[in-house]
N, C-alpha and C positions, 0 to 999 in steps of 0.2 A: 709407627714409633714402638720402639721395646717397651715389652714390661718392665718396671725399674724393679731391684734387684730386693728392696724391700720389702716389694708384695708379695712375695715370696715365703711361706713358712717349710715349706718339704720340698726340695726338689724343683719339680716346673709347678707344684701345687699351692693356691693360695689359701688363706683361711678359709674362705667359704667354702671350700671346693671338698675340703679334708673328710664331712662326715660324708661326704657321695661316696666315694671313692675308700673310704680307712674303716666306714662303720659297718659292719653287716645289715643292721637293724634298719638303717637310714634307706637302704636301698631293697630291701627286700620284700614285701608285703606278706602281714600276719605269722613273724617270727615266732610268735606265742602257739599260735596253730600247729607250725610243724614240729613246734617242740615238744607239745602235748604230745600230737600224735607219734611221732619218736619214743617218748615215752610210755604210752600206751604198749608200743610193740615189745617195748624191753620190756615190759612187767609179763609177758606172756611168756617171752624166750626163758625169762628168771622159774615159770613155772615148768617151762618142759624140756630145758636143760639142768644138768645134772649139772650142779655149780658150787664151790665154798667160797660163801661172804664175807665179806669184813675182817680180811685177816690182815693184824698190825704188822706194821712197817715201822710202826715210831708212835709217839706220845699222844697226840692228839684225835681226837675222835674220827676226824677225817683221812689220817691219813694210813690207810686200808687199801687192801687191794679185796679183789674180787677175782676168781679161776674159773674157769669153765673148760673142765679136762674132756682132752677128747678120746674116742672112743678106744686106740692102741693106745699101748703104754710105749714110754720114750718117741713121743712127738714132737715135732719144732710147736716153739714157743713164740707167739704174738704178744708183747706189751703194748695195748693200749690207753695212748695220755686224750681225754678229753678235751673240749674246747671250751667256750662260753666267755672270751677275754681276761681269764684268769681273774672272775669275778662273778659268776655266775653257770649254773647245771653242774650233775654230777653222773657218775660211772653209772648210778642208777638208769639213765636216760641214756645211755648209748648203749645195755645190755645187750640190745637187736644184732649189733654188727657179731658177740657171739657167733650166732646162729649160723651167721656164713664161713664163719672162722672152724668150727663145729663140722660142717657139709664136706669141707677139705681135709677133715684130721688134720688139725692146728691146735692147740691149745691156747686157748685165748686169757689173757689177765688183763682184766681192769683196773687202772692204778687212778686212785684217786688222793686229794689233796685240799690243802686249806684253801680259802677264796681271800682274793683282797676286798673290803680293807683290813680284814684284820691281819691279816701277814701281809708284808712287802713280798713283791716278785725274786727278789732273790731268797727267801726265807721257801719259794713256792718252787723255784730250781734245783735245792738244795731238798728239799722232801719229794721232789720227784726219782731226783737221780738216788735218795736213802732206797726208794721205793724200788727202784729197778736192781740194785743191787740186794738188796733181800728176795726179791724173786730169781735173781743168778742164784742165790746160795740155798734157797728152799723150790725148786720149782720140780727136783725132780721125787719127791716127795708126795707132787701130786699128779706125777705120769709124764710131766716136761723132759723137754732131753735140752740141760743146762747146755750145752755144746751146739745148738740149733735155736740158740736165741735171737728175736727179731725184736725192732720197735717202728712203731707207727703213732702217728699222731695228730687232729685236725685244726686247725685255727690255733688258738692258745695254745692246745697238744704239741701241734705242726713245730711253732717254737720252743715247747720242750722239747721236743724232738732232738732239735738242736742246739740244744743246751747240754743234752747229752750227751751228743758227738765231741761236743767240745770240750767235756771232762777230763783230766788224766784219771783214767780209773787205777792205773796200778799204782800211782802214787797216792793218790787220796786213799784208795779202798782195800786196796791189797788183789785187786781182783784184774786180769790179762786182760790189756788194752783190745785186743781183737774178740774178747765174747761175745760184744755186738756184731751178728753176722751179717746183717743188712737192716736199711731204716726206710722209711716213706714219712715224707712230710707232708701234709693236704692241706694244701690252702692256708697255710700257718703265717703268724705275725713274724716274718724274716726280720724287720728291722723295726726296732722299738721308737725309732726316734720320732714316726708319725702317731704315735698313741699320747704323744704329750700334747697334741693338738685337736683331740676329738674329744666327744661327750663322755664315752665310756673310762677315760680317766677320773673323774669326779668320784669313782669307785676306786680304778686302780691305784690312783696317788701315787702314777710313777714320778719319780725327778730326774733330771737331765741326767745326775749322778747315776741314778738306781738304771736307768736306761743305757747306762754306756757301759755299766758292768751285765747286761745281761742281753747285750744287744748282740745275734747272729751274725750280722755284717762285720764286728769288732772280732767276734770269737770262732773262727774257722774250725771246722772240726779237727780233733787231736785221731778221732776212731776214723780208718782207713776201709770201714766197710763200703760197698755199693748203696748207695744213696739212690732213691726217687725224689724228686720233688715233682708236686702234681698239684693244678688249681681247677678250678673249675670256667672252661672257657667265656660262659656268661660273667663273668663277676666283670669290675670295673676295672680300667686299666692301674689305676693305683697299686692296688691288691693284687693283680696280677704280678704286676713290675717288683713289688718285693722278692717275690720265688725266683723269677729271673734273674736278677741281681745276687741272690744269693746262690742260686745256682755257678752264675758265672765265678764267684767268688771262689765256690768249693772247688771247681775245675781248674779254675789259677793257681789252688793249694794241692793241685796233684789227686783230688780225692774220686775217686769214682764214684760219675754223678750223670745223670741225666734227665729232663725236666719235659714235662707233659702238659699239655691242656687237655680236659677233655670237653667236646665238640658238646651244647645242649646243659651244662650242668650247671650250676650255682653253689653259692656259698655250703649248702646243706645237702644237696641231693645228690656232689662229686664224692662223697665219701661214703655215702650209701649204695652208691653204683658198683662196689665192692659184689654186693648181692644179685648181679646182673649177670648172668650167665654169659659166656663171651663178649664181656664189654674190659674196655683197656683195663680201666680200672682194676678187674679182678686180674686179668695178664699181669699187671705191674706188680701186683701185691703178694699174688700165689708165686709166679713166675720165677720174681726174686727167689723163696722159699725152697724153688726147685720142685715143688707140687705139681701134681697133675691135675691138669680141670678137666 
């Protein structure tokens, strides 16, 4: 006999099934551990990388970015958006990925942002893309080559990511549609509409509303750069099947896009595989760039 069509909250998924599958935390053991240790390595990278902190973007305390110039001047530029469900960690805690950004002559930005609850996710879209656009207009000031701009982003990042893409920059900002010169998404919340179903909303307070304006699936990218999308082949298939379907989505709208598993990794350790000397990850990410490994 069929499941009847009510048990149903997301898709082929039912309520129960939502935080296996939607929540990182539900399924991973001692997320507090590797976030520590994450942490730990950034506070080293902060000390032996040549870096300028907490440079405003906008109003609020949080929303700063962080440079880590590298060693030529006029370098491609890496924007990186964090994760934590748009409610939790900060640019502090991803410093580490620098360091590999750094090894390639890349210029790396940390762009950080308010947390929900106290801003809605579109209040968190909206201070991300201020943030990317104040590094278009100040990056070459700190050795960036505005013209070799990238972005990349993990889990919550991963969907700013895409939020991004889906901006009109020349209308909104005054700044050329095409300065995005390529994007990597990791492992990022493709489609909002399963976060109204899991624990980590109780923080986010998304609503159907807030979720159908800031949802990836809804918003196709407007930016016609080369797109990665890339998840990490251990995670569940839930989480997986968001990048795929948004994948498939951007390929439908013409965008150049191609989407990766990588073989071994999870929710936390696909995006640090960046630092893996011949491993896809670094391929997908330098590759794009045009960088040599």
């Amino acid at each position: 006999m069929s499941q009847a069509a009510s048990d149903y909250v997301y898709k082929q998924f039912r309520a129960d099934e939502m935080e296996s599958h939607f929540n990182p935390r539900a399924v991973l053991p001692d997320v507090d551990g590797l976030i520590a240790e994450r942490s730990a390595k950034s506070a080293e990278t902060r000390k032996n990388l040549t870096n300028h902190r907490n440079l405003a973007y906008g109003d609020s305390e949080r929303q700063v970015v962080d440079i880590f110039p590298a060693d030529e001047p006029n370098a491609p530029v890496d924007v990186y958006t964090h994760g934590g469900y748009w409610r939790a960690v900060s640019k502090d805690d991803v410093s580490a990925l620098a360091e590999h950004f750094h090894a390639k002559g890349v210029t790396a930005v940390l762009l950080e942002y308010d947390l929900c609850p106290n801003v809605t996710l579109t209040d968190i879209v909206r201070q991300t893309r201020q943030g990317l656009a104040w590094t278009y207009r100040n990056i070459a000031d700190y050795g960036g080559d505005p013209n070799r701009l990238y972005i990349s982003g993990s889990s919550a990042g991963g969907h700013l990511v895409a939020m991004m893409l889906a901006h009109d920059w020349e209308k909104e900002e005054g700044i050329p549609n095409d300065f995005i010169k390529g994007s990597v998404a990791i492992t990022g919340v493709m489609d909002t509409d399963p976060v109204l179903h899991v624990t980590p909303n109780d923080q986010i307070r998304l609503t159907s509303e807030l979720a159908r304006e800031n949802n990836p699936m809804l918003n196709p990218p407007k930016v016609r750069a080369p797109l990665v999308i890339v998840v990490g082949g251990n995670e569940p298939d839930g989480w997986r099947q968001m990048s795929k379907d948004y994948y498939e989505l951007c390929k439908s709208n013409g965008v150049p896009c191609e989407y990766h598993e990588i073989p071994g990794t999870h929710h936390f350790s696909v995006t640090e595989s960046v630092g893996e000397a011949g491993s896809l990850m670094q391929k997908l990410v330098f590759g794009q760039m045009g960088v040599a490994l």
